[in-house]
One Martini backbone bead per residue (centre of mass of N, CA, C, O) as a GRO file, in nm:
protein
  240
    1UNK     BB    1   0.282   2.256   0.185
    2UNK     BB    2   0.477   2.014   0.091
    3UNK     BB    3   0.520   1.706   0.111
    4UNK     BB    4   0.710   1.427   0.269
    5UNK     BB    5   0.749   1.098   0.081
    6UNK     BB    6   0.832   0.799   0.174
    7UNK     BB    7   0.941   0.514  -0.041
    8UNK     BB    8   0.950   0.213  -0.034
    9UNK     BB    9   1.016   0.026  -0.308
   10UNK     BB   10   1.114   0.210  -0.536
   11UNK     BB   11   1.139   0.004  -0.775
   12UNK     BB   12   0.843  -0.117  -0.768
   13UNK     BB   13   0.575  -0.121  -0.940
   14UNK     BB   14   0.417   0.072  -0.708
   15UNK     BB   15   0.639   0.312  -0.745
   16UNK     BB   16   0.609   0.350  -1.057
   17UNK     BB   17   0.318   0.446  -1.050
   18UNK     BB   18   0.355   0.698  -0.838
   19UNK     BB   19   0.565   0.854  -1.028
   20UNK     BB   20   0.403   0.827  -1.278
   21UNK     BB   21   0.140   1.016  -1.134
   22UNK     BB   22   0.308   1.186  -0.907
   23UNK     BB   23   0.505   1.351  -1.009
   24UNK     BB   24   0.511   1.672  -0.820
   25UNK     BB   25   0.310   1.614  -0.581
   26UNK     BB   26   0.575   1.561  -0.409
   27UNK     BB   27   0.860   1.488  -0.201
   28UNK     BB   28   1.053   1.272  -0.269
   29UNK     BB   29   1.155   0.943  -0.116
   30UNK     BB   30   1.368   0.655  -0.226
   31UNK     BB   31   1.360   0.355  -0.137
   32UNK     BB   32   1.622   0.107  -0.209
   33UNK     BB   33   1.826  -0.192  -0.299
   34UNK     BB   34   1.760  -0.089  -0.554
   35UNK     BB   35   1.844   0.138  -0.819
   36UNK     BB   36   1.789   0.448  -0.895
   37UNK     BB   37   1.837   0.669  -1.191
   38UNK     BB   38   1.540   0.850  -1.247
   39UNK     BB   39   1.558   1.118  -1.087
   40UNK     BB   40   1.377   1.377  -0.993
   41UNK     BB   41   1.392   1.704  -0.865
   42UNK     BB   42   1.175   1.580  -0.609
   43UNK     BB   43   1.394   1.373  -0.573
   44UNK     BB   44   1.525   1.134  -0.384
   45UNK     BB   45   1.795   0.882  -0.320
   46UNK     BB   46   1.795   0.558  -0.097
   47UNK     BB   47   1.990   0.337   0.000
   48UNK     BB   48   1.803   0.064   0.166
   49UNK     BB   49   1.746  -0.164   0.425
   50UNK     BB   50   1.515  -0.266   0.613
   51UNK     BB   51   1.662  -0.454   0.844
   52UNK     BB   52   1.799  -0.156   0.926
   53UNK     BB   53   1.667   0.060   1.185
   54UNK     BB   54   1.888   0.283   1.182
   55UNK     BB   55   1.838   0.358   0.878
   56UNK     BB   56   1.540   0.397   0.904
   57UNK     BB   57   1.530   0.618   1.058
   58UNK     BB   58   1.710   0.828   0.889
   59UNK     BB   59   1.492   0.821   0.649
   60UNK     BB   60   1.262   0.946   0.841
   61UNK     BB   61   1.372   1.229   0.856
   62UNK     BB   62   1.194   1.479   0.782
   63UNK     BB   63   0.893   1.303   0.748
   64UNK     BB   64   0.533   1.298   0.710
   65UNK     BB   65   0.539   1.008   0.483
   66UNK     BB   66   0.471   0.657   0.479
   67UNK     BB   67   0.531   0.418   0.200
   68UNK     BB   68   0.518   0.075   0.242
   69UNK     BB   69   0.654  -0.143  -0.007
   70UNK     BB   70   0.839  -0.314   0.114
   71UNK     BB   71   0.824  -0.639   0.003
   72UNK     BB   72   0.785  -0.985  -0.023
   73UNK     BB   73   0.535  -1.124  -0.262
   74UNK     BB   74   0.525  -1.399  -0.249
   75UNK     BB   75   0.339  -1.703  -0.188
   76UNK     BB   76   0.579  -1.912  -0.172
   77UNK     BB   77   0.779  -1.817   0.030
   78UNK     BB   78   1.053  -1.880   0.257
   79UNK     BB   79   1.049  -1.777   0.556
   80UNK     BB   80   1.330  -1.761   0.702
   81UNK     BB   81   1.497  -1.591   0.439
   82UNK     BB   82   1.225  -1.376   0.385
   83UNK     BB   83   0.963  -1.305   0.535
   84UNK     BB   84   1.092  -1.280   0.830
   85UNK     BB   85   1.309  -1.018   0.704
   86UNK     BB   86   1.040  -0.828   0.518
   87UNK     BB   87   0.757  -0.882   0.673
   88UNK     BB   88   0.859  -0.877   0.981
   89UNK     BB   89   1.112  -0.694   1.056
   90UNK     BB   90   1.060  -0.459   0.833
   91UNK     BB   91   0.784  -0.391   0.893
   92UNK     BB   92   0.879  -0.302   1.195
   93UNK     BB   93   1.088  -0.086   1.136
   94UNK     BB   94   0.899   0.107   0.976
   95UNK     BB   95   0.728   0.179   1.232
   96UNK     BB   96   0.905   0.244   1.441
   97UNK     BB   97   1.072   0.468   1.258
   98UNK     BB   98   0.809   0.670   1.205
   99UNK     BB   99   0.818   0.710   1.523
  100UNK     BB  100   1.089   0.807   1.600
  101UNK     BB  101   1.071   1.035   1.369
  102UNK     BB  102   0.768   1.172   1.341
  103UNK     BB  103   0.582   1.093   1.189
  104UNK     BB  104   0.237   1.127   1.067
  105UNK     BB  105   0.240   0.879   0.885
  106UNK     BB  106   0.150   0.529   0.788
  107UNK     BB  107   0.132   0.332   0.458
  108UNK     BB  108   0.041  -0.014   0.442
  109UNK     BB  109   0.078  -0.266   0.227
  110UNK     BB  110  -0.164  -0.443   0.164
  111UNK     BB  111  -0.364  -0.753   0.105
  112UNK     BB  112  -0.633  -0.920  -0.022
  113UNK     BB  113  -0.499  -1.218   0.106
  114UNK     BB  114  -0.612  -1.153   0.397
  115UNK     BB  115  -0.886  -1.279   0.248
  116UNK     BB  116  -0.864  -1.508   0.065
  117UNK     BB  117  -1.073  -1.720   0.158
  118UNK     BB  118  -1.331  -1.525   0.024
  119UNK     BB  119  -1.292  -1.566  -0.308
  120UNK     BB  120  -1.616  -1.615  -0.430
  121UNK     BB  121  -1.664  -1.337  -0.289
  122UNK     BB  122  -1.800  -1.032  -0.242
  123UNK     BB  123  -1.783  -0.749  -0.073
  124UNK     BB  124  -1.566  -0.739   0.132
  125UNK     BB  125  -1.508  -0.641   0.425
  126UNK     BB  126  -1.281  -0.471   0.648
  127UNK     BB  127  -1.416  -0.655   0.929
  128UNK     BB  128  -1.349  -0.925   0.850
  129UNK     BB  129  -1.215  -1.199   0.926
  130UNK     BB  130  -0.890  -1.301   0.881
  131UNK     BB  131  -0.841  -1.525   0.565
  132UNK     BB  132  -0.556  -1.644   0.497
  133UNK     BB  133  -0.368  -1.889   0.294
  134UNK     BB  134  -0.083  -1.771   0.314
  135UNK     BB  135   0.199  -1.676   0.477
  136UNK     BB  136   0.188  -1.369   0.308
  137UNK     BB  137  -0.099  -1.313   0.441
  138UNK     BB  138  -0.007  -1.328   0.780
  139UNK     BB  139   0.235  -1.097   0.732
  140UNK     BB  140   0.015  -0.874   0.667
  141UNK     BB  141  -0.171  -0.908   0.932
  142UNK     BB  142   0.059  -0.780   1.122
  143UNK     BB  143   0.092  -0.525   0.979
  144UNK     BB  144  -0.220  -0.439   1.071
  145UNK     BB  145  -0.176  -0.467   1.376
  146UNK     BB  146   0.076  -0.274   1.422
  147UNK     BB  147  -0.132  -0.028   1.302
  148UNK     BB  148  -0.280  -0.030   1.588
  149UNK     BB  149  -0.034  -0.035   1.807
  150UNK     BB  150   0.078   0.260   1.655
  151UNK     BB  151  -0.209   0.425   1.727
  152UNK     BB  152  -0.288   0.367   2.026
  153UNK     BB  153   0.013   0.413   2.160
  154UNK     BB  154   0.206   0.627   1.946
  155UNK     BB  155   0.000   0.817   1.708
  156UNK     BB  156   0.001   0.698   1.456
  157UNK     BB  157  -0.097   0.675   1.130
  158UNK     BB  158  -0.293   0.424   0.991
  159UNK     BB  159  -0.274   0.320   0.684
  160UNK     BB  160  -0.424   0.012   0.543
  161UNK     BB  161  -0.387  -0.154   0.228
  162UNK     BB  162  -0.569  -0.358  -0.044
  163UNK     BB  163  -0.422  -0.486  -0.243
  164UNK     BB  164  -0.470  -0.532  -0.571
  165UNK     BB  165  -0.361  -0.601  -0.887
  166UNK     BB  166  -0.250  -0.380  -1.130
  167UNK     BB  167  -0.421  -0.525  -1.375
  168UNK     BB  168  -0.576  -0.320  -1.501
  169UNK     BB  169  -0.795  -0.241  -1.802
  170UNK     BB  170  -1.010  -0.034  -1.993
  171UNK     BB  171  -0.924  -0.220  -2.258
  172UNK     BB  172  -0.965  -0.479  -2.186
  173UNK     BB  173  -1.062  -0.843  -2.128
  174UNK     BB  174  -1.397  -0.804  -2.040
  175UNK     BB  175  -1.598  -0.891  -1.791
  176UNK     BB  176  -1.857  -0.784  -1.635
  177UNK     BB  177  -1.967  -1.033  -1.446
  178UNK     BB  178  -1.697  -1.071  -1.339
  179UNK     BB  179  -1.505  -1.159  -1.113
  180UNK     BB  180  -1.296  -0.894  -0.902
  181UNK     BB  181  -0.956  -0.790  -0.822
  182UNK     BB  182  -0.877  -0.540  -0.978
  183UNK     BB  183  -0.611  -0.252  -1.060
  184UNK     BB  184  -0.549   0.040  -1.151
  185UNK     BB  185  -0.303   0.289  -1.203
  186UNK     BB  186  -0.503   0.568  -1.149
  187UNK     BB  187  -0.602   0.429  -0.913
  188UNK     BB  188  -0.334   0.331  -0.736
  189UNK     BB  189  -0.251   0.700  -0.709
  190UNK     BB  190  -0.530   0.791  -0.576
  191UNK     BB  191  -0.547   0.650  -0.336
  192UNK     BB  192  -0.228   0.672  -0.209
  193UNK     BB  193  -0.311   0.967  -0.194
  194UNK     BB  194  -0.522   0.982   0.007
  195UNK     BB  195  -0.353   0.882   0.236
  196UNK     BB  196  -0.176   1.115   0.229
  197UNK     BB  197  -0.377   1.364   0.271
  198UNK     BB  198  -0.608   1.277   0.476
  199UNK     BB  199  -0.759   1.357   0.742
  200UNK     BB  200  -0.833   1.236   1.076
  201UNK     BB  201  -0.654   0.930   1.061
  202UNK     BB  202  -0.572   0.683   1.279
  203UNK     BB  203  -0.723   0.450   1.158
  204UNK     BB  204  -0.713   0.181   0.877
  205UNK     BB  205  -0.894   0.016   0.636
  206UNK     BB  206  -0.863  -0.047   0.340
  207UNK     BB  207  -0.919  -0.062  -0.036
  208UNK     BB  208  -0.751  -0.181  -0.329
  209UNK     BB  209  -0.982  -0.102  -0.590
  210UNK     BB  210  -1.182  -0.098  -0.842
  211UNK     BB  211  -1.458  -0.045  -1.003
  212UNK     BB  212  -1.687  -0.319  -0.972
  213UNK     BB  213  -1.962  -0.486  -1.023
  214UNK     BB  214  -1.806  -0.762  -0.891
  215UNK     BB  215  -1.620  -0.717  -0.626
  216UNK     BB  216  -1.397  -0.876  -0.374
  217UNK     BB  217  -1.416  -0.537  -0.246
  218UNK     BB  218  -1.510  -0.298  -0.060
  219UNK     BB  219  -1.528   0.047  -0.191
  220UNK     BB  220  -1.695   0.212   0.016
  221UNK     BB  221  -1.458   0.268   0.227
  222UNK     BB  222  -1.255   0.461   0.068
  223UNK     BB  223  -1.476   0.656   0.002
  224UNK     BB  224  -1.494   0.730   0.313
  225UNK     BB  225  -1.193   0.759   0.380
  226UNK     BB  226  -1.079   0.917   0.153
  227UNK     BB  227  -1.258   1.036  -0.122
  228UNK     BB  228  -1.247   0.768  -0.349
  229UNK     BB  229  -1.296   0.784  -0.680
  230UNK     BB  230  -1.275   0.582  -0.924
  231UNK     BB  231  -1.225   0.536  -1.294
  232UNK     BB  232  -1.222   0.209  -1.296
  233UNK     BB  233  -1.371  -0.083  -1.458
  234UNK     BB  234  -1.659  -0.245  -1.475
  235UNK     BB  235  -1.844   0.018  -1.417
  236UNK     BB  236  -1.751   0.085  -1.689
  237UNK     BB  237  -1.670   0.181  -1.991
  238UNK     BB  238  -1.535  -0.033  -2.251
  239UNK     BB  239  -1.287   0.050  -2.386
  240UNK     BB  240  -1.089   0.047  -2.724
   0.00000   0.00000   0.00000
């Protein structure tokens, strides 16, 4: 049987990229508070806000694998307005929502920021202590924190993904010596995809990176833990 994969934030960077790299793998449901119009027949769409937790619940019914990816993503951003209510309340509404729903799985999207601390260094490993410099990247180490009490209080399976951007090119312009922490986009759909197939993982942190010769996050941890094997980088030959 196909899963049944609900995508928060389905209308964003990461949401585009999962939907047009997993066709039909999957009956997506997507949410997000701003409308997606291109729709395909394995698709349906539903608006919901993320901090109305009785909406979230019921997003979730019936629903394998919950990809958390809606959040304020900027560095910047203004703590009482946006992230306390969308990376702290929607947060936590979203495991809230997945355990009451009986969801089997969430996989939430965390961030190399959590560790932004250690710029400089190499294969930065997933048990280093959490050293993020900005308070968006304080508010995804709640996430990862959660997705802890709700594996081991409520048997929720909770994979912690922490994503670096996607602006991977094997084709662009590129130091192959130089310290890197893209992520291409056909790698950052076979990891979210990784996450939601991979049975047996009751708590994980991985790390979202292609693989690089230098690469600021270690990759070793994702091909343990999912079976991943990223296909671009720059431990690969610069294409184009």
């Amino acid at each position: 049987m196909r899963r049944s994969v609900l995508i928060t934030g389905a209308a964003g960077l990461f949401g585009g990229i999962l939907r047009s790299h997993w066709q039909d793998r999957y009956d997506l449901k997507l949410a997000d508070i701003q409308p997606i119009e291109d729709v395909a027949s394995h698709e349906t769409f539903v608006e919901m806000d993320i901090r109305e937790v009785d909406a979230f619940v019921d997003v979730c019914r019936g629903v394998d694998t919950v990809v958390h990816l809606a959040a304020f993503p900027g560095g910047r951003a203004e703590f009482y307005d946006t992230l306390l209510e969308l990376n702290i309340i929607g947060c936590y509404n979203a495991f809230h929502a997945a355990h009451t729903a009986g969801c089997r799985r969430l996989v939430f999207a965390s961030t190399i920021d959590v560790v932004g601390g250690y710029a400089e260094e190499e294969d930065v490993l997933w048990d280093e202590p959490v050293c993020p410099t900005t308070v968006y990247g304080a508010t995804k180490c709640w996430g990862e924190a959660l997705g802890r009490v709700y594996a081991h209080s409520h048997g929720l399976s909770c994979i912690c993904v922490r994503l670096c951007n996607p602006n991977f090119r094997q084709d662009g312009d590129w130091d192959p010596d130089g310290l890197r922490s893209g992520l291409s986009h056909r790698d950052a759909a076979q990891l979210i995809g990784r996450c939601v197939d991979v049975e047996d993982v009751d708590f994980a942190i991985v790390n979202g990176i292609s693989n690089h010769w230098r690469g600021r996050l270690d990759v070793e941890i994702s091909r343990q833990v999912l079976g991943y094997e990223p296909q671009d980088g720059t431990a690969f030959p610069q294409s184009g």
